[in-house]
Residue frames as a rotation matrix with the C-alpha (Angstrom) as fourth column:
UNK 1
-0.341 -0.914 0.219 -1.54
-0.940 0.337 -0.058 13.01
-0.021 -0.226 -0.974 -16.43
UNK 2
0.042 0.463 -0.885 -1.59
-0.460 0.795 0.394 9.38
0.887 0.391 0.247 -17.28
UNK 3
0.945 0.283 0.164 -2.72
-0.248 0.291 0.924 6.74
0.214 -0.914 0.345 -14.03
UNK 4
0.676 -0.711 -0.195 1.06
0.536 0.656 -0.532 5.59
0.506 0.255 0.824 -14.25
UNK 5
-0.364 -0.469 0.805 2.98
0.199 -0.883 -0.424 8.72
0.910 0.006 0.415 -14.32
UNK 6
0.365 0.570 0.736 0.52
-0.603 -0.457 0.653 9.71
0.709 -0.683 0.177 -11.20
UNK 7
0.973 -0.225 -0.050 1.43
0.127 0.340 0.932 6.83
-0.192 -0.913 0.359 -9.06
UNK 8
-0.073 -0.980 0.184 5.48
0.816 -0.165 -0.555 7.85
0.574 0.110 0.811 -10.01
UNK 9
-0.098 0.022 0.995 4.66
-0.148 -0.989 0.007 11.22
0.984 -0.147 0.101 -9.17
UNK 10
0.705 0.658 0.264 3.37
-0.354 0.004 0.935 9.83
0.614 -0.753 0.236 -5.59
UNK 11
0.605 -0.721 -0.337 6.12
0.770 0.424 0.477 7.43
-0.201 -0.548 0.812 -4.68
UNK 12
-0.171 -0.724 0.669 8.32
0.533 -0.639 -0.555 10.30
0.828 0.262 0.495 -5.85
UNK 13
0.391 0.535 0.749 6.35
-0.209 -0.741 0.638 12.74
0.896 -0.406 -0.177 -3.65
UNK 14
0.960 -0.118 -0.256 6.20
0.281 0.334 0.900 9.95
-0.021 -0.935 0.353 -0.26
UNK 15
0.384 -0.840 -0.384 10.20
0.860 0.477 -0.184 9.20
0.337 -0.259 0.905 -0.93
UNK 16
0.229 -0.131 0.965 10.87
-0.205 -0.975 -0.083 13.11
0.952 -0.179 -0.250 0.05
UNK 17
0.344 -0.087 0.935 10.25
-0.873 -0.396 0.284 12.43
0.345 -0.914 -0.212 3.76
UNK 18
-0.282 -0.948 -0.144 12.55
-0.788 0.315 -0.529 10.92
0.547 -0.036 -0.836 5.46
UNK 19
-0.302 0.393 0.869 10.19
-0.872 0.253 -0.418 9.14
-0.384 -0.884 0.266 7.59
UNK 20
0.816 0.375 -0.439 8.88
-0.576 0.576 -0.579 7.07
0.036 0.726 0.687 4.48
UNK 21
-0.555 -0.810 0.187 10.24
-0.576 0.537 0.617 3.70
-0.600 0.235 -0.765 4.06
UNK 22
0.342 0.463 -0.818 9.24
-0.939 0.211 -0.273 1.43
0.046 0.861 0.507 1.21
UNK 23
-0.620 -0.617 0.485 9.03
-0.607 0.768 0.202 -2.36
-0.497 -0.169 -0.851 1.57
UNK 24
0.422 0.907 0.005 7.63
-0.715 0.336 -0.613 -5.58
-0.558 0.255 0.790 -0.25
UNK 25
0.070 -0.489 0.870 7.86
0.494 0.774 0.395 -7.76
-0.866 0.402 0.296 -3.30
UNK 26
0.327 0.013 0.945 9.43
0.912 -0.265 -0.312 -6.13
0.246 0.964 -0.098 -6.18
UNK 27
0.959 0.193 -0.209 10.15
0.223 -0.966 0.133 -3.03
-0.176 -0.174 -0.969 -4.69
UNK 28
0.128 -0.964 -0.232 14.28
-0.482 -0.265 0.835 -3.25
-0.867 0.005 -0.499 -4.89
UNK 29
-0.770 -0.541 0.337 14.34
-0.038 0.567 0.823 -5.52
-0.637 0.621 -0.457 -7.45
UNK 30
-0.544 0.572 -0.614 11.93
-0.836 -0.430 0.340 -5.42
-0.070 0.698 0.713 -11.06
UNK 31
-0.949 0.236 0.211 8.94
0.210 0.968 -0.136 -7.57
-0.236 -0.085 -0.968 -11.04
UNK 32
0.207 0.950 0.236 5.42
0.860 -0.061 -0.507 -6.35
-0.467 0.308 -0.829 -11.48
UNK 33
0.067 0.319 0.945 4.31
0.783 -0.604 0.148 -3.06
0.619 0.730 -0.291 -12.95
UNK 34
0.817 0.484 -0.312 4.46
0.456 -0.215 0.863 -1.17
0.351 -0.848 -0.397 -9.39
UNK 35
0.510 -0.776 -0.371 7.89
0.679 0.099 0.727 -1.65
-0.527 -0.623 0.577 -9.36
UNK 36
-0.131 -0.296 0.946 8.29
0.840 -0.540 -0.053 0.85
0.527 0.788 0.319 -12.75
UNK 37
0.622 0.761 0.186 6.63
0.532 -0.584 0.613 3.47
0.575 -0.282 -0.768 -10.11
UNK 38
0.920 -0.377 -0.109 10.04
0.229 0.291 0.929 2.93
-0.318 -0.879 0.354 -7.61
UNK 39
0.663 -0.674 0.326 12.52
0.727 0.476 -0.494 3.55
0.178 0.565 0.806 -10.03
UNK 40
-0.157 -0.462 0.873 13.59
0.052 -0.886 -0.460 7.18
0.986 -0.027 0.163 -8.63
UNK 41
0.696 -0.023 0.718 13.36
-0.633 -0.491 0.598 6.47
0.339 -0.871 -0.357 -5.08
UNK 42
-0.301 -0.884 0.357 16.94
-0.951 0.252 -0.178 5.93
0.068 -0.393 -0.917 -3.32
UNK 43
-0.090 -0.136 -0.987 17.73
-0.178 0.977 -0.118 2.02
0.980 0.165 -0.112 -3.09
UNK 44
-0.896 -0.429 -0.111 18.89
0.108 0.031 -0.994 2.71
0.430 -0.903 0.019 0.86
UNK 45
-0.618 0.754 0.224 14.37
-0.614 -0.284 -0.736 3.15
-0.491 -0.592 0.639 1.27
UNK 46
0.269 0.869 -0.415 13.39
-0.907 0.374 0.195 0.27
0.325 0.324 0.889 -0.36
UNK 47
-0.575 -0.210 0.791 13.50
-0.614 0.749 -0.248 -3.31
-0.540 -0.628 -0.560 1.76
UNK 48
0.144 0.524 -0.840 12.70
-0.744 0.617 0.257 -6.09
0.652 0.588 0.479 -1.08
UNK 49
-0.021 0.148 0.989 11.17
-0.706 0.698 -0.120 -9.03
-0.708 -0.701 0.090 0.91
UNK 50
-0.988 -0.102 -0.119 10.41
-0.156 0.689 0.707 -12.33
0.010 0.717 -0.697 -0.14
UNK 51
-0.312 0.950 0.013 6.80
-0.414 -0.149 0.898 -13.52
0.855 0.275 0.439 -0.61
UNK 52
-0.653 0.192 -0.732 6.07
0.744 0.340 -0.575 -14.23
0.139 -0.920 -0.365 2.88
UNK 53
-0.227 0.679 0.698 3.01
0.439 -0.569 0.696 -11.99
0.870 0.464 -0.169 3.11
UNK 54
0.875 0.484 -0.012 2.23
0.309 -0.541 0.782 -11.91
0.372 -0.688 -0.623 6.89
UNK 55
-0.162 -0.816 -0.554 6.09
0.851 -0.400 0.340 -11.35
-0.500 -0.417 0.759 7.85
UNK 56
-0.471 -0.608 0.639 5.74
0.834 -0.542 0.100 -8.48
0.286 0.580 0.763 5.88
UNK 57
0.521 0.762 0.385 2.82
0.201 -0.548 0.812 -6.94
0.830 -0.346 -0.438 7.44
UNK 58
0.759 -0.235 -0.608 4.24
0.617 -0.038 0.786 -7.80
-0.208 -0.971 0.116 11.22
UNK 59
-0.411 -0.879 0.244 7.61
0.911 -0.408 0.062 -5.81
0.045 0.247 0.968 9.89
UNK 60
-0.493 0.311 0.812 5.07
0.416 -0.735 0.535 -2.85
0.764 0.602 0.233 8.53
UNK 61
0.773 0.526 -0.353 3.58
0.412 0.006 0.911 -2.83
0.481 -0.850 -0.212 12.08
UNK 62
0.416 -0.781 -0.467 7.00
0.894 0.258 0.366 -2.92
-0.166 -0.569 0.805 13.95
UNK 63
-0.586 -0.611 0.532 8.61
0.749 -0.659 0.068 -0.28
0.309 0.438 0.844 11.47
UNK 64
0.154 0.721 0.676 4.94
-0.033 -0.680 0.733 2.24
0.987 -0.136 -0.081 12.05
UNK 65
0.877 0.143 -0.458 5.03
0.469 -0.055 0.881 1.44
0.101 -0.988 -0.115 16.31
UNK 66
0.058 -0.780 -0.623 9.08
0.917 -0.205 0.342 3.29
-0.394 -0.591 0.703 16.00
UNK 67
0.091 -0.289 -0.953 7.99
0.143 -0.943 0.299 6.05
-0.986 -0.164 -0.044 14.03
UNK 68
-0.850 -0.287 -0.442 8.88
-0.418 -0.142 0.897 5.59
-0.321 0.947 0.001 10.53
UNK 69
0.096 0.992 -0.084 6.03
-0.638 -0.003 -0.770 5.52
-0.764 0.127 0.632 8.00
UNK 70
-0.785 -0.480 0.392 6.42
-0.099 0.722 0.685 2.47
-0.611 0.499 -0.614 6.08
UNK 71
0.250 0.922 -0.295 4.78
-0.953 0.180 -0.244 2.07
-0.172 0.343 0.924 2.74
UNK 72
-0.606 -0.551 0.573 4.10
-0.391 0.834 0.389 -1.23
-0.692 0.012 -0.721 2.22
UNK 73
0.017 0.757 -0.654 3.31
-0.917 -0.249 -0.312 -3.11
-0.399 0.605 0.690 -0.83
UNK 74
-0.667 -0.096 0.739 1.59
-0.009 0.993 0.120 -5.83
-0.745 0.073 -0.663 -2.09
UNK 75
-0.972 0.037 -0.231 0.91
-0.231 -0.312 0.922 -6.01
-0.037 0.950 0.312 -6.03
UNK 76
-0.434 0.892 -0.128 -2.43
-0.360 -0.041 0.932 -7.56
0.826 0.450 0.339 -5.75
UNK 77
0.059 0.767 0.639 -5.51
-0.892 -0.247 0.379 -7.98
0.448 -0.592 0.670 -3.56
UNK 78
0.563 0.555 -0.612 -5.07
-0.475 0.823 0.310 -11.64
0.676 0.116 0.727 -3.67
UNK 79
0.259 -0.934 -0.245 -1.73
0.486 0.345 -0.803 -11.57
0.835 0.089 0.544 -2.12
UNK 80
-0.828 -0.204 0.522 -2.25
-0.448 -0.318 -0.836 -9.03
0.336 -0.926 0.172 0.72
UNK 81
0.749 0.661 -0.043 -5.32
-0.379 0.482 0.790 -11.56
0.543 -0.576 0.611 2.09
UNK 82
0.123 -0.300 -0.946 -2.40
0.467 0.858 -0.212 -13.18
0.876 -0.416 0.246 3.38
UNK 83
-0.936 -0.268 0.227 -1.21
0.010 -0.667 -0.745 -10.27
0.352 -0.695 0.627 5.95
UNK 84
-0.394 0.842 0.368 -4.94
-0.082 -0.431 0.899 -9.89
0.915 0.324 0.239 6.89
UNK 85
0.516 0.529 -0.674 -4.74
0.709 0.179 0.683 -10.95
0.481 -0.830 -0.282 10.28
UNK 86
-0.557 -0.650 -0.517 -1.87
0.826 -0.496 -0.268 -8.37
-0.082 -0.576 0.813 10.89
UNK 87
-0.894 0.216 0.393 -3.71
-0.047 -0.917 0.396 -5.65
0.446 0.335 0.830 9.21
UNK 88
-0.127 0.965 0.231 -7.06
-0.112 -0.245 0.963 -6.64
0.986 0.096 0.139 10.99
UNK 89
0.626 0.484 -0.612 -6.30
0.518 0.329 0.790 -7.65
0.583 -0.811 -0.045 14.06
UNK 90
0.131 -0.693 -0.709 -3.26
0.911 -0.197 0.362 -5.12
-0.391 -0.693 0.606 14.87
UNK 91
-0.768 -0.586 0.258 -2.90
0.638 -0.736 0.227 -2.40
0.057 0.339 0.939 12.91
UNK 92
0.056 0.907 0.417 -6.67
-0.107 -0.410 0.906 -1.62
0.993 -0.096 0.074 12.84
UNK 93
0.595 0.717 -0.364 -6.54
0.410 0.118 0.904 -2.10
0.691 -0.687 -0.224 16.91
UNK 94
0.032 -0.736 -0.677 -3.72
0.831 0.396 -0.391 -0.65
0.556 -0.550 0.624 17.88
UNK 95
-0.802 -0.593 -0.074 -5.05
0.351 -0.367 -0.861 2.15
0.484 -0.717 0.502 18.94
UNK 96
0.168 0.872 0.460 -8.06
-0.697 -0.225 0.681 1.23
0.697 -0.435 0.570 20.53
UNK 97
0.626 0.047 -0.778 -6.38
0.398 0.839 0.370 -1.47
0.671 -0.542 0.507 22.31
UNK 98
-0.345 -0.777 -0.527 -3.72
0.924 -0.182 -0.336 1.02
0.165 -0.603 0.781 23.86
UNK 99
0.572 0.732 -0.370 -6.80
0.741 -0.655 -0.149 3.78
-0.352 -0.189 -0.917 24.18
UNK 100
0.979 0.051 0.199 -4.88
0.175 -0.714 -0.678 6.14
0.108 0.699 -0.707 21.93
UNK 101
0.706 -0.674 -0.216 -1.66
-0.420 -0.644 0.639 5.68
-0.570 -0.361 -0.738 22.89
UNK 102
-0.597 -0.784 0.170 -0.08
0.057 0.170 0.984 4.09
-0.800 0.597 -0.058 20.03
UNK 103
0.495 0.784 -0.375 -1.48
-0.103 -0.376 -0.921 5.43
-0.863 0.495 -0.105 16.61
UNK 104
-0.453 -0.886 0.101 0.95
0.133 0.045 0.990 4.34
-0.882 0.462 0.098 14.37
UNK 105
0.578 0.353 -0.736 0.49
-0.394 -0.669 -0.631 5.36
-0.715 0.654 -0.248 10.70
UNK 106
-0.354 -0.792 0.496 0.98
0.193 0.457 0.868 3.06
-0.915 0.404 -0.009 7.77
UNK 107
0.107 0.438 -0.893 -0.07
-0.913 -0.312 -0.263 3.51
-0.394 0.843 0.367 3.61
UNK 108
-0.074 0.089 0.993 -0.77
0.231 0.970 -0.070 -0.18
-0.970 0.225 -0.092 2.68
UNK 109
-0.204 0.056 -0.977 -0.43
-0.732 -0.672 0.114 -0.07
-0.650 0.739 0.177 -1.24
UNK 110
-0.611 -0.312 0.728 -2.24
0.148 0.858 0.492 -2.74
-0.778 0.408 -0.478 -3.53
UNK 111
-0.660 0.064 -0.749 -3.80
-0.725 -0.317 0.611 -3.48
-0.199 0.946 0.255 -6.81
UNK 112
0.688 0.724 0.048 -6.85
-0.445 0.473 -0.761 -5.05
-0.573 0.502 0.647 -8.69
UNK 113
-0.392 -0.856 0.336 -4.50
0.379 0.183 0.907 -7.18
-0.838 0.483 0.254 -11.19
UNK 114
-0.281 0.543 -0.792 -5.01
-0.898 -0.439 0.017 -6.07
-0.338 0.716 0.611 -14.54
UNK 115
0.414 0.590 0.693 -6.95
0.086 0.732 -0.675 -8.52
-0.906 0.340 0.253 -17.02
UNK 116
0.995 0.008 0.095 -6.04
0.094 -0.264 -0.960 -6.97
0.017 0.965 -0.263 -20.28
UNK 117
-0.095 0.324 -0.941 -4.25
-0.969 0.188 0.162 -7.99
0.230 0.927 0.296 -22.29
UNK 118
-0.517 0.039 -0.855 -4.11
-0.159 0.977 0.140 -11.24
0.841 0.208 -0.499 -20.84
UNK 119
0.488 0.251 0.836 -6.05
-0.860 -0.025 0.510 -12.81
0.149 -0.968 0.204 -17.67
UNK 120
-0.544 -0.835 0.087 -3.89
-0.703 0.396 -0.591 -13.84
0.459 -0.383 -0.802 -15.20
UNK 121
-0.449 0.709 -0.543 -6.84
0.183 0.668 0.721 -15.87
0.874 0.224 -0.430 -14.25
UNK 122
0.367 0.821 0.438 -8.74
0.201 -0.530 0.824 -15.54
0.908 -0.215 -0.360 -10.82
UNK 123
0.276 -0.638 -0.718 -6.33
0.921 0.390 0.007 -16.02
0.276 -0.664 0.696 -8.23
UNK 124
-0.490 -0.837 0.244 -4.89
0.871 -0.463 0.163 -12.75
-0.024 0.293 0.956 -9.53
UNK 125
-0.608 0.401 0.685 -7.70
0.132 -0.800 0.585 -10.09
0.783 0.446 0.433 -10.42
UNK 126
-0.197 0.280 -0.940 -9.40
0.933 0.347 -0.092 -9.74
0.300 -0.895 -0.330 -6.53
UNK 127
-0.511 -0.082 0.856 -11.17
-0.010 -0.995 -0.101 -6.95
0.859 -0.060 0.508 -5.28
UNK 128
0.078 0.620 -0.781 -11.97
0.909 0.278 0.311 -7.13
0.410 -0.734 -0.542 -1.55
UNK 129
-0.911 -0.133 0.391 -11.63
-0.064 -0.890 -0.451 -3.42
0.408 -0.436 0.802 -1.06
UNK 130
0.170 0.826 0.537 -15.44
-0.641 -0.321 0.697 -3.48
0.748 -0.463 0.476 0.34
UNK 131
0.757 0.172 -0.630 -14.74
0.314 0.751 0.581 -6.64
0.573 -0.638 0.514 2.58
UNK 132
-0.219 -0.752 -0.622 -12.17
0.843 0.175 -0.508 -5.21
0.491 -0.636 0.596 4.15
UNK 133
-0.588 0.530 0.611 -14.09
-0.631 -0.773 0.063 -1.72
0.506 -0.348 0.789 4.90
UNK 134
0.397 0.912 0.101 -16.05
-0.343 0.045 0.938 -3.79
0.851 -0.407 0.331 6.61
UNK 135
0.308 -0.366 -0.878 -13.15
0.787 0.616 0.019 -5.44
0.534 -0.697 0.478 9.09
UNK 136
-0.372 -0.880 0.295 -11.76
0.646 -0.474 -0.599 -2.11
0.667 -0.032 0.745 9.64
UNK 137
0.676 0.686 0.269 -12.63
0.655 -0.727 0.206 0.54
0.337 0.037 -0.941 11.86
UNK 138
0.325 -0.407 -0.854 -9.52
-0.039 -0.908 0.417 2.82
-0.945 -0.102 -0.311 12.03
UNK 139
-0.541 -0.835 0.098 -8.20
0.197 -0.013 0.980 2.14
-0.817 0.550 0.171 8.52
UNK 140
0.308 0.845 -0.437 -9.44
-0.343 -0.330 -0.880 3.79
-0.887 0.421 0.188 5.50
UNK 141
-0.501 -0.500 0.707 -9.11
0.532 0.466 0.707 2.22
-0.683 0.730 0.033 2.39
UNK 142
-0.034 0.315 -0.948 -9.31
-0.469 -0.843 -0.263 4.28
-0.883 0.435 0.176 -0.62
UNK 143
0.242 0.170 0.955 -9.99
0.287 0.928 -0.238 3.27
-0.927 0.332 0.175 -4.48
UNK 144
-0.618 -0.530 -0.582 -8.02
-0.239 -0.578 0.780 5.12
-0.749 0.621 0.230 -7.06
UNK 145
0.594 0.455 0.663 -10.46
0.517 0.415 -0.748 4.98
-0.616 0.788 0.011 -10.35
UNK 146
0.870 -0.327 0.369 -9.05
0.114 -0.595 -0.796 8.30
0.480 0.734 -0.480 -12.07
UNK 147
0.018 -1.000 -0.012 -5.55
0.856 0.022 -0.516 9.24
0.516 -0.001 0.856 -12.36
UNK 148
-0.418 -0.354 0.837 -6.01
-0.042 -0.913 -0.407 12.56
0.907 -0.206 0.367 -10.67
UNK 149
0.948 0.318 -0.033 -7.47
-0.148 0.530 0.835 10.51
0.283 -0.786 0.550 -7.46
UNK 150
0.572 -0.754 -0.322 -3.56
0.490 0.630 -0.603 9.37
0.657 0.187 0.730 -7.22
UNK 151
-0.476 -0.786 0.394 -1.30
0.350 -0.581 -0.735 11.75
0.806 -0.212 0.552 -6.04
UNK 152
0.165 0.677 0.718 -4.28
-0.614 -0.499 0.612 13.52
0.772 -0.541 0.333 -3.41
UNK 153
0.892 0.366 0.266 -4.70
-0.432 0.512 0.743 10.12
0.135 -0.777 0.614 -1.82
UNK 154
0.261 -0.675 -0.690 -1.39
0.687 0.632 -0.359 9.17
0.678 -0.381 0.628 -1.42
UNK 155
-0.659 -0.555 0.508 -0.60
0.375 -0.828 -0.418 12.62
0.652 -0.085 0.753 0.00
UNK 156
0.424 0.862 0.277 -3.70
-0.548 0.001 0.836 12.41
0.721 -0.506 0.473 2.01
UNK 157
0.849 -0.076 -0.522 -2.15
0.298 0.886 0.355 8.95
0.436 -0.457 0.775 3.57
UNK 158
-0.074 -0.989 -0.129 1.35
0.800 0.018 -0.600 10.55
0.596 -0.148 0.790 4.40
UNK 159
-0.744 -0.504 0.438 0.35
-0.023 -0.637 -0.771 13.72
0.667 -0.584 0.463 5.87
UNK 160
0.195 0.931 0.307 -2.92
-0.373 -0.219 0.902 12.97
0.907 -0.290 0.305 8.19
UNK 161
-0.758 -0.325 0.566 -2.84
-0.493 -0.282 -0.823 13.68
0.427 -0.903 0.054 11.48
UNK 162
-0.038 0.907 0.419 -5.61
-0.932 -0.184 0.313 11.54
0.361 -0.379 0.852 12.57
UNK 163
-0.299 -0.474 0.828 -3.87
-0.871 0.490 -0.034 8.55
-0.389 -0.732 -0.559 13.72
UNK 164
0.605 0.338 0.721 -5.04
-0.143 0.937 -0.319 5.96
-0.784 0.090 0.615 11.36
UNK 165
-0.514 -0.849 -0.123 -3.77
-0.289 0.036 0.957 4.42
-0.808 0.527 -0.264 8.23
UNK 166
0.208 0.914 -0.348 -4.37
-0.390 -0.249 -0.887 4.03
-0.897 0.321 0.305 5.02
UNK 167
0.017 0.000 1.000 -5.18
0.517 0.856 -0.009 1.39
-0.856 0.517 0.015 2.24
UNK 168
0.254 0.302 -0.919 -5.06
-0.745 -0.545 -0.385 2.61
-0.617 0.783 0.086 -1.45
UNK 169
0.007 0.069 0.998 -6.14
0.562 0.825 -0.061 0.33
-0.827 0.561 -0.033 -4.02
UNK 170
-0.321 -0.123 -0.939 -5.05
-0.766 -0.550 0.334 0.92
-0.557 0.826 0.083 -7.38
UNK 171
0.855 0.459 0.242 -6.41
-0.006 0.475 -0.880 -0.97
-0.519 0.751 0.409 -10.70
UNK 172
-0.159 -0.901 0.403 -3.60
0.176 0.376 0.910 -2.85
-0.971 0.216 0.099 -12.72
UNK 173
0.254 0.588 0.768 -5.63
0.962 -0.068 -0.265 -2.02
-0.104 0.806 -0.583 -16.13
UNK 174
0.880 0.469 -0.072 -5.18
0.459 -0.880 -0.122 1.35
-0.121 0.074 -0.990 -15.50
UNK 175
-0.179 -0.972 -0.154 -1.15
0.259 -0.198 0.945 1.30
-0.949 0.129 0.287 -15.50
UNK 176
-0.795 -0.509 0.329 -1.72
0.274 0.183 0.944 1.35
-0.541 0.841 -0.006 -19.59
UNK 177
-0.271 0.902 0.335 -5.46
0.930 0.155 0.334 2.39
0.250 0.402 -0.881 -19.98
UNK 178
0.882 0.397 -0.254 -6.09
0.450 -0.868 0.208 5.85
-0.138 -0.298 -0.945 -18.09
């Protein structure tokens, strides 16, 4: 299966449970390549934001602390640095600051940009997936090289019972290349 088709197959997979909600930029309305992924889950579970990067985290927080597993997405690395104090200083702590009593449970979705065929220059093509393993210490952040990595690790993030949450970086090259 091509790396595309896999991440369809995933957001297809998440939008099943009802618990899943889907927010971001692009997500209701066409804009990146991410959003081709979105095209078969229900309109009434996607929440298209504007580019406002940490409101969207603090939302993805809020929506995970009532229950509902929110994926949330931001197309490239360069673009969820903004949210980075929500995601490092709350979502990673919320449940070591409330000794285990709030574990909320979110699937943070973003992307290397692609280069090829054009570069979007550097702004755009960020990979801090190690620099954030290092801020984290409940959130795992996965890296999606192969297309059969896809579907596992989203399906990993939705059904684990272990109270944390989980990053999954995907490569924008790989929408058209794997």
């Amino acid at each position: 299966m091509r790396y595309a088709d896999a991440l369809k197959q995933a957001m297809d997979m998440l939008a099943k449970d009802p618990r899943v909600i889907f927010l971001g930029q692009a997500v209701a309305c066409p804009g990146t390549a991410m959003s081709n992924t979105l095209v078969d889950v229900p309109a009434d579970r996607r929440i298209e934001l504007p580019v406002d990067e940490e409101m969207q985290m603090g939302m993805t927080n809020g929506l995970a602390l009532t229950g509902k597993i929110p994926v949330t997405i931001f197309p490239r690395w360069n673009f969820l640095l903004l949210a980075i104090n929500q995601i490092v200083n709350h979502l990673d702590k919320f449940s070591v600051m409330s000794n285990g009593g709030y574990c909320p449970k979110v699937i943070i979705r973003t992307g290397i940009g692609a280069e090829r065929p054009l570069h979007p220059q550097h702004q755009h093509v960020g990979d801090y997936t190690d620099a954030l393993r290092s801020m984290c210490t409940t959130i795992e952040v996965i890296r999606l090289e192969e297309p059969e990595q896809v579907v596992p690790a989203y399906r990993h993030g939705l059904e684990r019972q272990d109270g944390r949450s989980t990053l999954i970086v995907e490569y924008g090259d790989f929408y058209n290349e794997k």
